[in-house]
N, CA and C of each residue as an Amber inpcrd file, in Angstrom:
protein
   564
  -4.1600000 -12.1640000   0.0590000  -2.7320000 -12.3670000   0.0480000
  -1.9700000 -11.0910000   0.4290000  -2.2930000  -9.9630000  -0.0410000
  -2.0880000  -8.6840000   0.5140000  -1.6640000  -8.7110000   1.9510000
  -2.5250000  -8.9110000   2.4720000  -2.2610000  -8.3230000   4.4300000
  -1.7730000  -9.6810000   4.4070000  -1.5980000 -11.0980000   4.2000000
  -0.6290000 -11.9200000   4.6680000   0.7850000 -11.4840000   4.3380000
   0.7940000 -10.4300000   3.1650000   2.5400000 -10.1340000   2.6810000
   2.5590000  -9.0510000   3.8240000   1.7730000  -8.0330000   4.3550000
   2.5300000  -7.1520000   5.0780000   2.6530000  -7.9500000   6.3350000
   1.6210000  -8.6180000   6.8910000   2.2790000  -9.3490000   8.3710000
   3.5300000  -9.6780000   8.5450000   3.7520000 -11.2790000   7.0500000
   4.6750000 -12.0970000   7.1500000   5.8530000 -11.3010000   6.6820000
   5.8440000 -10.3100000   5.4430000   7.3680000  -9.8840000   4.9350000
   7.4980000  -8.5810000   5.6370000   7.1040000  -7.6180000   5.4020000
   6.8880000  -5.9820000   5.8920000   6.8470000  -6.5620000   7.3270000
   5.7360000  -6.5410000   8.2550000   6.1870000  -6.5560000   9.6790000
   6.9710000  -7.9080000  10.0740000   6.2260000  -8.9950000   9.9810000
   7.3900000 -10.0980000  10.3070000   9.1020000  -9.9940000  10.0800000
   9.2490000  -9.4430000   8.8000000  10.9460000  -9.1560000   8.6320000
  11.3000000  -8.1350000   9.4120000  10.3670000  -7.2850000   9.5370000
  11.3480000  -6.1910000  10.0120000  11.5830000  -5.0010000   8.3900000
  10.8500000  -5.2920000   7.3600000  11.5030000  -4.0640000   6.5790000
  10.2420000  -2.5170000   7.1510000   9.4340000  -2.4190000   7.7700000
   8.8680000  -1.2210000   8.2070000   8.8580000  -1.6680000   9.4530000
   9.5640000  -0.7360000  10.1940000   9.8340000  -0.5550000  11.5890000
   8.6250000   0.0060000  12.0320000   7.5540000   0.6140000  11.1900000
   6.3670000   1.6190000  11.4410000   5.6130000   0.9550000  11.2260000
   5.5610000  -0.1120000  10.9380000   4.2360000  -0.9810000  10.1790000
   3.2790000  -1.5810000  11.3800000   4.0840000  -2.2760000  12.1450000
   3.0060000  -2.6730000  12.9470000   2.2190000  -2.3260000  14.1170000
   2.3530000  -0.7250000  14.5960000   1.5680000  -0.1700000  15.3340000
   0.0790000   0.3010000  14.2990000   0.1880000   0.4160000  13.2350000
  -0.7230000   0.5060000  12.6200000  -1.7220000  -0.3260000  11.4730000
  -1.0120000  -1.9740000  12.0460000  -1.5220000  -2.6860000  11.1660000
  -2.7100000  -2.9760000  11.5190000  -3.2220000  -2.9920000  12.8160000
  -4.7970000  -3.5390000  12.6810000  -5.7260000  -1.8680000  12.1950000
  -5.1790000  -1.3150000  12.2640000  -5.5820000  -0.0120000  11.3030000
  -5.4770000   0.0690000   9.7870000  -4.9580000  -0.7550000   9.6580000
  -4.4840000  -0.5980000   7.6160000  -5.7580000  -0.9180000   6.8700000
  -5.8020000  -0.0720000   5.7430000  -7.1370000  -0.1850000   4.6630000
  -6.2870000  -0.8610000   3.5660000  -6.7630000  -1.4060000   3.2090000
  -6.5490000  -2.4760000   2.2680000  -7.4740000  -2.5130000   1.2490000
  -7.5400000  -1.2450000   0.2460000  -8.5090000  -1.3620000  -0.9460000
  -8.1780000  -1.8810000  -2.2990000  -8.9370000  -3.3100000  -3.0260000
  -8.5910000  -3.8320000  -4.3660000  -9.1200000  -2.9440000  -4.9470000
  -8.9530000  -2.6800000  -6.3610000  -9.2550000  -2.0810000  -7.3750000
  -9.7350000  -3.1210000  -8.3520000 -10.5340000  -3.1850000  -8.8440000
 -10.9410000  -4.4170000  -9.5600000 -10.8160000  -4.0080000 -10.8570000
 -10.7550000  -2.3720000 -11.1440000 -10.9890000  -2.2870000 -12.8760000
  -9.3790000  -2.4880000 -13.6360000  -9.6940000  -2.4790000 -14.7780000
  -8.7470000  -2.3510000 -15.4970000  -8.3270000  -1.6270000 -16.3540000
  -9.0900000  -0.6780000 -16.0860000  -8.5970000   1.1190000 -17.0760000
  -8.1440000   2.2560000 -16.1270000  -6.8170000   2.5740000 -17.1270000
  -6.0530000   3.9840000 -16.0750000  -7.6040000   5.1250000 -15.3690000
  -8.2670000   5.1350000 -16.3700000  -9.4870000   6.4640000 -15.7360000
 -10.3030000   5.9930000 -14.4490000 -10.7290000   4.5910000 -14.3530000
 -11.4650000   4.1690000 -13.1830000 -10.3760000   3.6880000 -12.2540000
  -9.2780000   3.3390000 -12.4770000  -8.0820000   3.0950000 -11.3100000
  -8.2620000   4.3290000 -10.8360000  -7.3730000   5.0810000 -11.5960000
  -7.2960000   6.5750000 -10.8600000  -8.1410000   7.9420000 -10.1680000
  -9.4120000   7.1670000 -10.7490000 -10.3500000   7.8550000  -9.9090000
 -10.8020000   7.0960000  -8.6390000 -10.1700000   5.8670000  -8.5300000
 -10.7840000   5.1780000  -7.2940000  -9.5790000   5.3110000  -6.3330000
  -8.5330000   5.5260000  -6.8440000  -7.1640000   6.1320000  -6.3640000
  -7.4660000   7.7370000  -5.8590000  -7.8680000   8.4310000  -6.2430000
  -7.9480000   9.8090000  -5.9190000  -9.1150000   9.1830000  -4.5010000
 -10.1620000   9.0120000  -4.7870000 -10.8840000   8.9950000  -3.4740000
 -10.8690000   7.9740000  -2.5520000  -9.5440000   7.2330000  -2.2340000
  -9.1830000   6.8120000  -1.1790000  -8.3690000   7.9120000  -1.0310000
  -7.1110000   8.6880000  -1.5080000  -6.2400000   9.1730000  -1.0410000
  -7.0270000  10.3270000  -0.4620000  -8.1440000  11.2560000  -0.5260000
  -9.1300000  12.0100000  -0.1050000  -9.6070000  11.6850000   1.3500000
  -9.9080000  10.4800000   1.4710000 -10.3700000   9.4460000   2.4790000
  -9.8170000   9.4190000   3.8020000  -8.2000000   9.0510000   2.9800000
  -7.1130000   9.0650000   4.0670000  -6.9060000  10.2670000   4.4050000
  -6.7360000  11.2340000   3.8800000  -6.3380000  12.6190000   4.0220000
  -7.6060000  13.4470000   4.7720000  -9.0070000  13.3060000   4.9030000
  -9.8000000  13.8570000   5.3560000 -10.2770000  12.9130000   6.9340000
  -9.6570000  11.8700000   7.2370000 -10.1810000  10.5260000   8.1300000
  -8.9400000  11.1770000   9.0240000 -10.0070000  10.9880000  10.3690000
  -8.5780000  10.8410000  11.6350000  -7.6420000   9.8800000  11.6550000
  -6.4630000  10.4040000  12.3470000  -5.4790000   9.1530000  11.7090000
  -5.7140000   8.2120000  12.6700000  -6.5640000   8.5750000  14.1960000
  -6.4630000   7.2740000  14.1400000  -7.3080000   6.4520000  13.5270000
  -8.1440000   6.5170000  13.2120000  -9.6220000   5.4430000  12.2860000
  -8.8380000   5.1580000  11.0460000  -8.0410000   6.2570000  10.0870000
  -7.4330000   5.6250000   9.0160000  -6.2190000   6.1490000   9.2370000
  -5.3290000   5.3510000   9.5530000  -3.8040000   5.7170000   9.6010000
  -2.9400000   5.7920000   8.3770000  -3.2490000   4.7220000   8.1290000
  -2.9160000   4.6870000   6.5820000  -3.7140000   3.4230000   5.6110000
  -3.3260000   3.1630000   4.6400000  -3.6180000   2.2850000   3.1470000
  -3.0410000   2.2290000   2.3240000  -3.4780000   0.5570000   1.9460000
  -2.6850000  -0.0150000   0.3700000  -4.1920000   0.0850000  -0.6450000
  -3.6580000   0.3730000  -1.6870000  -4.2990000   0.6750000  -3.1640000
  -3.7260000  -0.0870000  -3.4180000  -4.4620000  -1.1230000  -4.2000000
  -3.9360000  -2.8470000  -4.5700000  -4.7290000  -2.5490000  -6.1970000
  -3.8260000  -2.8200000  -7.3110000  -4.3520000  -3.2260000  -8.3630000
  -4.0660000  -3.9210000  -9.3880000  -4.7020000  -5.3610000  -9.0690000
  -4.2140000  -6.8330000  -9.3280000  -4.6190000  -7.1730000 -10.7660000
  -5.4960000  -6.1320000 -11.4050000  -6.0560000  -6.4280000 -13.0070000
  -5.0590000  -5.3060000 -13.6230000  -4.2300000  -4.0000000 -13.3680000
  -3.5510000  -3.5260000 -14.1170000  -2.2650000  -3.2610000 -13.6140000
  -1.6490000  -2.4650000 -14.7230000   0.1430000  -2.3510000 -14.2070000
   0.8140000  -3.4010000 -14.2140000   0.9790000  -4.8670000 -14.7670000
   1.5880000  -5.9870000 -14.5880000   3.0540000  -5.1900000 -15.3400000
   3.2590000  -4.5730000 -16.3720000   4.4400000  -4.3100000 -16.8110000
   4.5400000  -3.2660000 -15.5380000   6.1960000  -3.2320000 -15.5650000
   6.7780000  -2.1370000 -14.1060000   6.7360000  -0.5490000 -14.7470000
   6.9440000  -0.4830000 -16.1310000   7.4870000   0.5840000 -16.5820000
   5.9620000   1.4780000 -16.7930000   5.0180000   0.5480000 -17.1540000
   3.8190000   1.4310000 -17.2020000   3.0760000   1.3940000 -15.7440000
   3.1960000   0.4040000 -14.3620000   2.9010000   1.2750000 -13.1380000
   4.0180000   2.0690000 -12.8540000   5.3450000   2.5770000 -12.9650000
   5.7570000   3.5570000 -12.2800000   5.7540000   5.0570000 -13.1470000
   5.0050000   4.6820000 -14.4130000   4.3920000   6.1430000 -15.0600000
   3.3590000   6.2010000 -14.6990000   2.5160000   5.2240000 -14.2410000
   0.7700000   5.5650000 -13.3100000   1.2470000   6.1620000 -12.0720000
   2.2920000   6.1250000 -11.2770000   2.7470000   6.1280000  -9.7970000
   3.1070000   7.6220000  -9.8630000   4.3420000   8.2680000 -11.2970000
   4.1630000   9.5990000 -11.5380000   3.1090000  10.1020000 -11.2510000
   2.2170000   9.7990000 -11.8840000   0.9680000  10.7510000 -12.4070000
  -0.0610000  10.7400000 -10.4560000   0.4270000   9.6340000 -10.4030000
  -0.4560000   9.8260000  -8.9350000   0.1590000  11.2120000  -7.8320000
   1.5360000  10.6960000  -7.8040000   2.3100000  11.5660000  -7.3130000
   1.6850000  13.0580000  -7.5490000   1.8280000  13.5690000  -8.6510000
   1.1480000  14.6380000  -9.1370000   0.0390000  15.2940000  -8.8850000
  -1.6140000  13.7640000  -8.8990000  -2.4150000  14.1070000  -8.1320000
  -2.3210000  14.5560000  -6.5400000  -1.5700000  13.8790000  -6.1690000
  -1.6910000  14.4270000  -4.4640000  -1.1060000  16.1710000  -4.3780000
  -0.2750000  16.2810000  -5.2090000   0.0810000  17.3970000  -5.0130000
  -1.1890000  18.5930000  -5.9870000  -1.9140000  18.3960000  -6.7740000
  -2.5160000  18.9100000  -6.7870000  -4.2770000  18.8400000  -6.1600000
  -4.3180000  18.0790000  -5.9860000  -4.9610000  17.8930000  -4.4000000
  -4.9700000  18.3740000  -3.1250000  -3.6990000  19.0610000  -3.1870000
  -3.2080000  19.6230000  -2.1690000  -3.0960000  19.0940000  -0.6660000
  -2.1850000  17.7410000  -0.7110000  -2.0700000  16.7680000   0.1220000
  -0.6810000  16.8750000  -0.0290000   0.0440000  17.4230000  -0.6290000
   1.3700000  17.4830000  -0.4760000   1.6510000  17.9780000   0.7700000
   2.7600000  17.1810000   1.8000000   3.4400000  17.8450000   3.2650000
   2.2790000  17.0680000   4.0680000   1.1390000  16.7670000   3.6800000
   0.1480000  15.7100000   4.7440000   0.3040000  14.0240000   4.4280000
   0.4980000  13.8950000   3.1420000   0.5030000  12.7420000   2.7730000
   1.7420000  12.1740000   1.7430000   2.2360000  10.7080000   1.7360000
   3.2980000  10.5750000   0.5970000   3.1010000   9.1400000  -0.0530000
   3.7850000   8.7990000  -0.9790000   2.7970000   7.0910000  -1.5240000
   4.7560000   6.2630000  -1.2710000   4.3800000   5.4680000  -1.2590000
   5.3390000   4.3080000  -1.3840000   5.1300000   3.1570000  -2.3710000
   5.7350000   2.8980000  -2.9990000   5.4890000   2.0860000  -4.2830000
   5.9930000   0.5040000  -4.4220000   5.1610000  -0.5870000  -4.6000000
   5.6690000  -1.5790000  -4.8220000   5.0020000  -2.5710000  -5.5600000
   5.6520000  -3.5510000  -6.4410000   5.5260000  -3.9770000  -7.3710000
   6.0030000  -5.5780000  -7.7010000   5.3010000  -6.4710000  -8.4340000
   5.9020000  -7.7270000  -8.3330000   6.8490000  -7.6930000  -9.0900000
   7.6060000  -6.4400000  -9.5990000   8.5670000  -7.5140000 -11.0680000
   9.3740000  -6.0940000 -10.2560000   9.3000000  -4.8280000  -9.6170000
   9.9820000  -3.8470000  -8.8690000  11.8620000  -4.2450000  -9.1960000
  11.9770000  -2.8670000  -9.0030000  13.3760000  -3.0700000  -9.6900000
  14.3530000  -1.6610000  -9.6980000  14.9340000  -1.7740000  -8.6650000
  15.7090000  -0.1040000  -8.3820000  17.3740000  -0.1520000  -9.4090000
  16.6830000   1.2840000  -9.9420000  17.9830000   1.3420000 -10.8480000
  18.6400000   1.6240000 -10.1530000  19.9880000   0.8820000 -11.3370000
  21.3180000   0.8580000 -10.6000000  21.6980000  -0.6810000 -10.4130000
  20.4110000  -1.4190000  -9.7030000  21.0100000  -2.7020000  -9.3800000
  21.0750000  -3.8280000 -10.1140000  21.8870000  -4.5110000 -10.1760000
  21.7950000  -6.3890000 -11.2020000  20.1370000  -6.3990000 -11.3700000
  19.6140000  -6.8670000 -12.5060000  18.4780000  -7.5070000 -11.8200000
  18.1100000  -8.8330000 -11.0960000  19.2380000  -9.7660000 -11.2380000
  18.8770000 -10.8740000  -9.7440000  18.8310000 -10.1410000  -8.8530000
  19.4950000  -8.9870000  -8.6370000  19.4430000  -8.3710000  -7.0020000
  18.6500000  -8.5790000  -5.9570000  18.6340000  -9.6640000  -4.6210000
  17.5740000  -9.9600000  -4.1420000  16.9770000  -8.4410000  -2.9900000
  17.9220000  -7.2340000  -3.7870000  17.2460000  -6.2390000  -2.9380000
  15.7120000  -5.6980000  -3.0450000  15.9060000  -5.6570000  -4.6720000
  14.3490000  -5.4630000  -5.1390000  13.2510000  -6.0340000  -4.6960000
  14.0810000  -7.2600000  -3.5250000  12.6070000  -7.8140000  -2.9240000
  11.8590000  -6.7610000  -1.8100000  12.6090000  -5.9420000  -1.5670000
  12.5170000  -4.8200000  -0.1820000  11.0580000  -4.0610000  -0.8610000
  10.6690000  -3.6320000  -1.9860000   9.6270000  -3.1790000  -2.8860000
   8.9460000  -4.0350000  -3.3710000   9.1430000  -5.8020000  -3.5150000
   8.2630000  -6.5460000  -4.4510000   7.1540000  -6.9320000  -3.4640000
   6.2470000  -6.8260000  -4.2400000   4.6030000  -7.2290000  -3.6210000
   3.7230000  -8.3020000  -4.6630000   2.7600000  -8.7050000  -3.9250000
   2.0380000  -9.8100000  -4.7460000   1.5030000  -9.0870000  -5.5740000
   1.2600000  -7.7380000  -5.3720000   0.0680000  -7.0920000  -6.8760000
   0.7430000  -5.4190000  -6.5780000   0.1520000  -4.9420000  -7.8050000
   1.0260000  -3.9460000  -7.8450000   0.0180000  -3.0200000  -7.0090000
   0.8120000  -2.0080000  -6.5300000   0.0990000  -1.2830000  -5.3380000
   0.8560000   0.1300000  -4.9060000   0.1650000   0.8120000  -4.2110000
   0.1970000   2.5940000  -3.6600000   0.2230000   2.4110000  -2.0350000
   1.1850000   2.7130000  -1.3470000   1.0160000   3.0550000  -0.1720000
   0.5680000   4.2840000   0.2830000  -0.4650000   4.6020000   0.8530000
  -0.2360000   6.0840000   1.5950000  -0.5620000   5.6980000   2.6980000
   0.8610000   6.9620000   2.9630000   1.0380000   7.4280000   4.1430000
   1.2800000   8.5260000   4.3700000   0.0330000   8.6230000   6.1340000
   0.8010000  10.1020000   6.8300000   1.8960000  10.7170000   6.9660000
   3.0010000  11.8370000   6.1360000   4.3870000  12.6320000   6.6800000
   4.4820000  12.4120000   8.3290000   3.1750000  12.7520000   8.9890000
   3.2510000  13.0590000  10.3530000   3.9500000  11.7770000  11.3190000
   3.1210000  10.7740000  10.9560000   3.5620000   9.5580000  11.1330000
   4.4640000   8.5870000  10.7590000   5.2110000   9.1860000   9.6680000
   6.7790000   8.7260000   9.5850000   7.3700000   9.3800000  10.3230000
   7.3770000  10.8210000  10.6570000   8.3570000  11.7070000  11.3250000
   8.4680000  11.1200000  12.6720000   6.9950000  11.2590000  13.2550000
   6.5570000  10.1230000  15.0250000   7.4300000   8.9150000  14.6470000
   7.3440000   8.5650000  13.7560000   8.3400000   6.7460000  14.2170000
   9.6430000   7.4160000  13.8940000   9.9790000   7.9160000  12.9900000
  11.6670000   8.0380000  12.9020000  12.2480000   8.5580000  14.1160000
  11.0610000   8.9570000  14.7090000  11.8980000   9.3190000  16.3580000
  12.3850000   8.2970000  17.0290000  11.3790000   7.1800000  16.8480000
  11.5750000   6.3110000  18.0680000  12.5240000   4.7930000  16.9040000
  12.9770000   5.4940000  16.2570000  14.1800000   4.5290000  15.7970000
  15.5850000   5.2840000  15.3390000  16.2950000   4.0400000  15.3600000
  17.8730000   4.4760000  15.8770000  18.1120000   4.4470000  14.4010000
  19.1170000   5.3890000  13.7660000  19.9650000   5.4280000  12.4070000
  18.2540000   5.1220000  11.0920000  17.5630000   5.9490000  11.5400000
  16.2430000   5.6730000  10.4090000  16.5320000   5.6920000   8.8460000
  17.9720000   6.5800000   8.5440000  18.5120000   6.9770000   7.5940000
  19.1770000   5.4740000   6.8450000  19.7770000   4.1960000   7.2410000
  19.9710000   3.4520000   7.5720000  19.3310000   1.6140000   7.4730000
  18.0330000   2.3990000   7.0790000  16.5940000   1.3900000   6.7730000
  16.6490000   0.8660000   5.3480000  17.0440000   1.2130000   4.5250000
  16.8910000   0.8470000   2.9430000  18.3440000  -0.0410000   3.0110000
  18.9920000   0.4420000   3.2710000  20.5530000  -0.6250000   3.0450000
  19.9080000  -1.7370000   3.9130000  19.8880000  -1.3570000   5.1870000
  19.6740000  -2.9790000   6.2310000  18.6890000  -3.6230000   5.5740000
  17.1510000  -3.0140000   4.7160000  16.6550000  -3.9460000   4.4600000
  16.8810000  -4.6540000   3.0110000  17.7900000  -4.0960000   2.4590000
  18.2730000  -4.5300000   1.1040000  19.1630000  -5.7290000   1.4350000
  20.2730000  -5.1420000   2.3110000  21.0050000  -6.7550000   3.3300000
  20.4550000  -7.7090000   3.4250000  19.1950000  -7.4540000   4.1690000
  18.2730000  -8.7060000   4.8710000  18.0390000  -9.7910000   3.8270000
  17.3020000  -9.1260000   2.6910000  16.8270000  -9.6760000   1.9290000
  18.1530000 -10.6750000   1.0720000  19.0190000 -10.0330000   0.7470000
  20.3540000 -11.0380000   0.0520000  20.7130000 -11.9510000   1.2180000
  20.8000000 -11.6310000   2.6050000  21.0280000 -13.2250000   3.5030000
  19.9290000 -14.3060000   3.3280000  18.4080000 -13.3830000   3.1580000
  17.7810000 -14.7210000   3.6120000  17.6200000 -15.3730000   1.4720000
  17.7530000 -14.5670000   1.0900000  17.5520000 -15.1220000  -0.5920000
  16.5070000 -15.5310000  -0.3580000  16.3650000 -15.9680000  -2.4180000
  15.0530000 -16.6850000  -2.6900000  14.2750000 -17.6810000  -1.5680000
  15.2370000 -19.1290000  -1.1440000  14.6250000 -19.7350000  -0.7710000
  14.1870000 -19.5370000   0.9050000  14.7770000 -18.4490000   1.3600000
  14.3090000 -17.9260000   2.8520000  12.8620000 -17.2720000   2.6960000
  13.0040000 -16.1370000   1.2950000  11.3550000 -15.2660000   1.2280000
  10.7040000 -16.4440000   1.2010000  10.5940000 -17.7760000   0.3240000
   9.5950000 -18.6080000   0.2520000   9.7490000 -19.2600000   1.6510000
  10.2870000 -19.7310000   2.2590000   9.5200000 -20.0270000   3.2360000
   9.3250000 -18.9020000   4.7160000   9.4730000 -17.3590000   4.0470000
   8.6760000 -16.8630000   5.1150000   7.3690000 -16.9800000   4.4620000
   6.7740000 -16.7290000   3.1070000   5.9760000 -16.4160000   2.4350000
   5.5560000 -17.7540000   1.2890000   5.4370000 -18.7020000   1.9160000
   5.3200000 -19.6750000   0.3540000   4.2570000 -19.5740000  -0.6740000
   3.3610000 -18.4220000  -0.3180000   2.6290000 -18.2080000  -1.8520000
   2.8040000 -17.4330000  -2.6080000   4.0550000 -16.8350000  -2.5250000
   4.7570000 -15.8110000  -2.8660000   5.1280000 -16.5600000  -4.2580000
   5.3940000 -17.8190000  -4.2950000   6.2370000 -18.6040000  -4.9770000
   4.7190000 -18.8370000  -6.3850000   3.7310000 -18.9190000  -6.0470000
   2.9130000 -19.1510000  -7.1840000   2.4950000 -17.1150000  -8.0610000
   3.1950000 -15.8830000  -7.5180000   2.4090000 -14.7640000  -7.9400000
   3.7160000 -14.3120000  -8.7890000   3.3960000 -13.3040000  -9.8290000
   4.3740000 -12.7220000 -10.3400000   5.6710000 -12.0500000  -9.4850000
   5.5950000 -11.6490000  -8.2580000   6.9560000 -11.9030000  -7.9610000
   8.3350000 -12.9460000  -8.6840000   7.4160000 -14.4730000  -8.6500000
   8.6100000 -15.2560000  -8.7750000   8.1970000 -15.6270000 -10.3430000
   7.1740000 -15.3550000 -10.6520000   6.9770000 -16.5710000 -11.5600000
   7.5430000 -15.4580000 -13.0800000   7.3370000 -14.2630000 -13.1360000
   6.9480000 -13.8050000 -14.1410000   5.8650000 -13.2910000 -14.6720000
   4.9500000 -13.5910000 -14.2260000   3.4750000 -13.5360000 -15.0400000
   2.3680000 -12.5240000 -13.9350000   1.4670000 -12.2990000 -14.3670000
   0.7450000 -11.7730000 -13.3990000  -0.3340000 -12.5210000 -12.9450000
  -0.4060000 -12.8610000 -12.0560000  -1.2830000 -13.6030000 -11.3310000
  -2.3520000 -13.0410000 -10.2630000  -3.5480000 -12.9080000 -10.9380000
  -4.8000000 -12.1760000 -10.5010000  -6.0790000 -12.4640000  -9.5840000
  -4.8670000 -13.3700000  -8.1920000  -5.7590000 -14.2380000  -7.6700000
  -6.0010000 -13.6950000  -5.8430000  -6.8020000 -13.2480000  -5.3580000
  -6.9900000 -13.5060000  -3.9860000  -5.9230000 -12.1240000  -3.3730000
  -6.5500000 -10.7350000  -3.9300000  -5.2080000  -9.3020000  -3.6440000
  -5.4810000  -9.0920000  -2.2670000  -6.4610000  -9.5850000  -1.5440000
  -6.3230000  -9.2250000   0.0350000  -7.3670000 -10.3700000   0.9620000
  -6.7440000 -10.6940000   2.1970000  -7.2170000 -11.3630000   2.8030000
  -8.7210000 -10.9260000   3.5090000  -9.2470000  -9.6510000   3.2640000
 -10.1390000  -8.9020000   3.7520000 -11.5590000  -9.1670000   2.6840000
């Protein structure tokens, strides 16, 4: 379900303008455990992976982990602590994570806000990505600064019932439902 959400929502919408020169490149690793010590050590050696791999063979990867983090407040204190690792790893200025989540939720906003869909994912998950390779695309797009509002927009025109039918299994995973649902984190 994973790489069907980045096709259909992420590249199909349009919220990563960068996404799809590198999607038949994307690693897509589940995490199957369910303790912070074996997440995060299986987290450290992908981000190693990516960081030591040519970009072109690994451009980038999602860290998918569909057995933990269902509450938001305890993955975005795992997402700290990752943060942290890279920098002491010394991947800071090579590499950066992007964060998203089924229940995701940017302060500040209502929580109906259908912006939070711009971050919601079927399972909770770590992006990394190359610095180098955001900088290469922000070239070749207009107002890059500009990307978080338009895709926060997008998402309130097309509402609930537009994501479901870009995405209709969206409609059975904790995105919509509430709950965490621990079924099928990547099509791979």
């Amino acid at each position: 379900m994973t790489e069907e959400w980045v096709r259909r929502l992420v590249v199909g919408e349009g919220l990563c303008p960068f996404a799809s020169p590198v999607m038949d490149a994307l690693r897509i690793h589940v995490c199957g455990a369910t303790d912070d010590n074996t997440v995060t050590a299986e987290f450290m050696t992908l981000l190693q992976q990516v960081a030591e791999a040519s970009p072109s063979d690994l451009p980038t990867a999602l860290f998918v982990v569909p057995n933990t983090y269902s509450d938001f407040d305890e993955y975005w204190n795992w997402t700290l602590i990752c943060d942290d690792l890279l920098v002491q790893m010394g991947y800071e200025g090579l590499l950066q994570l992007a964060t998203f989540h089924p229940r995701y939720e940017f302060e500040g906003e209502d929580e109906s806000d259908m912006s939070h869909f711009t971050n919601r994912s079927p399972f909770p998950m770590l992006h990394i990505i190359r610095e180098q390779d955001i900088e290469d695309a922000l070239k070749q797009v207009r107002n890059p600064d500009r990307i978080p509002e338009r895709n926060r927009q997008h998402m309130r025109r097309i509402g609930h019932n537009g994501l479901l039918a870009v995405m209709p299994a969206l409609a059975d995973t904790a995105v919509f439902a509430g709950r965490t649902n621990h079924t099928e984190a990547s099509d791979n």
